[in-house]
C-alpha positions as CSV (number, residue, x, y, z in Angstrom):
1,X,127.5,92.7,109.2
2,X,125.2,93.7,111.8
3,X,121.3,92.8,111.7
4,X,119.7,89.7,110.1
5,X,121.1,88.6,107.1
6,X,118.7,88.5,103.8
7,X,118.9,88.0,100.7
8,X,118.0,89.9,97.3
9,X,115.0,88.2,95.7
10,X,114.8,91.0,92.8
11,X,115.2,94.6,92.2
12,X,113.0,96.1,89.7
13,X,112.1,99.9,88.3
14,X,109.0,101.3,89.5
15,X,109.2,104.8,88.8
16,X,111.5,107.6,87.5
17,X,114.4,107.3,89.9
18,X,112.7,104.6,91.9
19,X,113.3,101.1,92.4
20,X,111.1,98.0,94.7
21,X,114.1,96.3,96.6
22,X,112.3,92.4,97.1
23,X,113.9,90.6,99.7
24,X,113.1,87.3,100.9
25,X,111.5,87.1,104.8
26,X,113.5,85.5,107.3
27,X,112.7,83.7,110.0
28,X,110.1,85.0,112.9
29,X,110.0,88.5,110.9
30,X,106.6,90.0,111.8
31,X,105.7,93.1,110.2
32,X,102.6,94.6,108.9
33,X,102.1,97.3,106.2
34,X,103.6,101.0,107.6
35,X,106.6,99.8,109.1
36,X,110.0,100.2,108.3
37,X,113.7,98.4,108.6
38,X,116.5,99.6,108.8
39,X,119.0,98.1,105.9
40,X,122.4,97.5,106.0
41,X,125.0,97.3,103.4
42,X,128.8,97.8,102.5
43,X,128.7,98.8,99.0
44,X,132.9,99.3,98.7
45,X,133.6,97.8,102.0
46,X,132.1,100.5,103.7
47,X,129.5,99.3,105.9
48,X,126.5,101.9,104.9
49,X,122.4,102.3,106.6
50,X,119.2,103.9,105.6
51,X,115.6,103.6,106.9
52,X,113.0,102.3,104.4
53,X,109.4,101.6,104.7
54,X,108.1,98.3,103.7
55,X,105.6,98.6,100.4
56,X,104.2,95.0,100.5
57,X,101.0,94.5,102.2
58,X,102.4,91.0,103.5
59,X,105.8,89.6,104.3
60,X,104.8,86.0,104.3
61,X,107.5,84.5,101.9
62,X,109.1,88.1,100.5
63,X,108.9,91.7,101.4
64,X,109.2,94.8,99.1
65,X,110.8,98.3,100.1
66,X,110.8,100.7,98.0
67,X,114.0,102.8,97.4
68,X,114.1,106.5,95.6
69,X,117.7,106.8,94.1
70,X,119.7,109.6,94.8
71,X,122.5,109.5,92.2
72,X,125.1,110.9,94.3
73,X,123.7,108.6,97.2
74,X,126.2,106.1,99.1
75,X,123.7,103.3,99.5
76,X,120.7,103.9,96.9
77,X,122.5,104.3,93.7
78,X,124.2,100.6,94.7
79,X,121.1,98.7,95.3
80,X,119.5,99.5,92.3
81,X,122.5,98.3,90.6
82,X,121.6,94.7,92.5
83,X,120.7,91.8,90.4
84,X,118.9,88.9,93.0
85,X,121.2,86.7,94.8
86,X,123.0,89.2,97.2
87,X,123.1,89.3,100.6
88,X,121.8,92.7,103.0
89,X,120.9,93.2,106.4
90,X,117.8,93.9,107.8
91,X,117.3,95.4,111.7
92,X,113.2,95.6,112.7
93,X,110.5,96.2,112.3
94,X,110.0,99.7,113.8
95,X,107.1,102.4,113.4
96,X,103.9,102.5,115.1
97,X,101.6,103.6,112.0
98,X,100.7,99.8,111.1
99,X,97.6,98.7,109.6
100,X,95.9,95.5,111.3
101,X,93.6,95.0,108.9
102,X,90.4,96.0,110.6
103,X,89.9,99.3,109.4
104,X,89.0,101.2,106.1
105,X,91.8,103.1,105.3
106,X,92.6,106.9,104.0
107,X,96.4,106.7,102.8
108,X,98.3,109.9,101.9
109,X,101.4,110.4,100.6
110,X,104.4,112.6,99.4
111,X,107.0,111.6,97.2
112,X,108.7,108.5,99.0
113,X,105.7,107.6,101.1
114,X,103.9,106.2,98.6
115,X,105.4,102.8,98.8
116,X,104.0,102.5,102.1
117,X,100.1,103.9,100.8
118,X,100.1,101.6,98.5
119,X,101.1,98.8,100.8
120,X,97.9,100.2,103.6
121,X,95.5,100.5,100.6
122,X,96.1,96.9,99.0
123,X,96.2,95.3,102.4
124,X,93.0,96.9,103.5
125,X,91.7,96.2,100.2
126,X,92.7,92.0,101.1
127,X,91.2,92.6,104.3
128,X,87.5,93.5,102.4
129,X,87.4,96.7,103.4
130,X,87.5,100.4,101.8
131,X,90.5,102.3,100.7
132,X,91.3,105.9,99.9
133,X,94.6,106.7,98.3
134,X,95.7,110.9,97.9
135,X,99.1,110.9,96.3
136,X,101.6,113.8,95.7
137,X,104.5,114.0,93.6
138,X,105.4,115.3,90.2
139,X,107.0,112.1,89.0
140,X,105.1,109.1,90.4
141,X,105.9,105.6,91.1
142,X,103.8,102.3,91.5
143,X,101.9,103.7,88.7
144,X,100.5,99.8,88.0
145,X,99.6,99.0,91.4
146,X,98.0,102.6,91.7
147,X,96.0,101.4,88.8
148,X,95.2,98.2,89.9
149,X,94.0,99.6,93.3
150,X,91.7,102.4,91.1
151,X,90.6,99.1,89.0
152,X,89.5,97.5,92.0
153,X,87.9,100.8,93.0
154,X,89.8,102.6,95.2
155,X,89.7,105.9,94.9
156,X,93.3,107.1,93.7
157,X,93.8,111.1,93.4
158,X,97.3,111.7,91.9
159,X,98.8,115.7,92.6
160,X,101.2,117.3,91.4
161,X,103.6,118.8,93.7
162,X,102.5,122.7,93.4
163,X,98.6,121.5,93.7
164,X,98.5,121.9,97.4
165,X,95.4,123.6,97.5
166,X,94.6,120.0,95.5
167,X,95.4,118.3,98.3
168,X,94.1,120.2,101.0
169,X,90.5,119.2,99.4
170,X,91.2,115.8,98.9
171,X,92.3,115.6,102.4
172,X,89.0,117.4,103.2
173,X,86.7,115.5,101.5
174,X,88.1,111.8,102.7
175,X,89.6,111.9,106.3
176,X,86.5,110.9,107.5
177,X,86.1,107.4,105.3
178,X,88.6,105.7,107.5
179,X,91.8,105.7,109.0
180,X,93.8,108.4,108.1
181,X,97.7,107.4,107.4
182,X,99.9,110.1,106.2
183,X,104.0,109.2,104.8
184,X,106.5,111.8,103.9
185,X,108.6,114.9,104.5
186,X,108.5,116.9,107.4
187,X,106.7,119.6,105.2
188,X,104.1,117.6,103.7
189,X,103.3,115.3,106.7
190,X,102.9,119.0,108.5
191,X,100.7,120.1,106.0
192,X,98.5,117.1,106.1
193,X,98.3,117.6,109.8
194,X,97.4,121.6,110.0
195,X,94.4,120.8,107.3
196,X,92.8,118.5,109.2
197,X,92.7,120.3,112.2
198,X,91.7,123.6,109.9
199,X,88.8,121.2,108.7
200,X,87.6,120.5,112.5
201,X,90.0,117.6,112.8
202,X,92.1,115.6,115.5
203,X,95.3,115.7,113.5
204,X,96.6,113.0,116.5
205,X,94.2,110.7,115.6
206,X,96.0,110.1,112.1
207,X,98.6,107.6,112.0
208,X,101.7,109.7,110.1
209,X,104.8,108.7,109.6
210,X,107.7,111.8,109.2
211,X,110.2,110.8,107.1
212,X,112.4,114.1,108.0
């Protein structure tokens, strides 16, 4: 199997359709919150890879990707079905939209992308310093840790997918309190990126990460 071989720590539910994939670090992997790997796989002999963004906001020991199931997916349907113990491959880290932790943080997402929000907002939150999380989707995941983070006192603001006006406000009223970091779909990344320039905005000074 190509890549660096790691194993399954645990696989656990997070969200309708939506599982965290824990896999233990290997050696001299260095990657900070808003990168992604690229996995590899043979469910069925067939050797199979997808790109996923990290959602830990460290990798010392393990390191968390969070993985929407498609059920007539090749890959995604077979690593939720993992129990700990198997082996995967891992090729990275890759992405430019990291967080360093010297900077407040404004972290939007859409659908998938919020593994990699939540990641930013906890690690800036580590770091002692301010996050903002603006999340869209109809049927959430990391509920808890989006709690936890609201706890703590982030703000969270949780949209359904139709509420774009919503968004657009929310977007509005907190690019300015930090570093802007924006994860999904072409569409959604694109609309995050036409309101802040519509508010006055450099829309290439946010860090956004287009899923496709």
């Amino acid at each position: 199997m190509e890549g660096t071989p790691v194993t399954v720590a645990s696989v656990s539910e997070v969200g309708p359709d939506t599982v965290a994939l824990e896999l233990e670090t290997p050696e001299d992997f260095d990657a900070q919150p808003g990168q992604f790997v690229l996995l590899r796989a043979t469910p069925d002999d067939e050797m199979i890879s997808r790109h996923y963004t990290l959602s830990s906001p460290s990798v010392a020991e393990t390191f968390e990707l969070t993985v929407g199931i498609d059920p007539d997916g090749d890959l995604s349907p077979w690593l939720a079905e993992l129990e700990g113990g198997e082996t995967v491959a891992i090729e990275g880290p890759f992405g430019r939209s990291t967080y360093d932790g010297d900077d407040d943080v404004v972290a939007v997402a859409g659908g998938p992308g919020v593994g990699a929000a939540v990641a930013i907002a906890e690690a800036a939150h580590e770091a002692d310093h301010d996050a903002v999380v603006i999340y869209q989707d109809d049927e959430p995941a990391h509920e808890a840790r989006l709690e936890a983070l609201a706890d703590a006192g982030t703000p969270v603001t949780l949209l359904d997918e139709d509420a774009d006006a919503e968004l657009a406000d929310a977007i509005v009223t907190h690019r300015e309190d930090g570093q802007l970091y924006a994860f999904g779909f072409d569409d959604f990344v694109t609309f995050v990126a036409d309101t802040i320039e519509r508010d006055g905005g450099d829309p290439g000074e946010a860090l956004i990460e287009n899923f496709g």
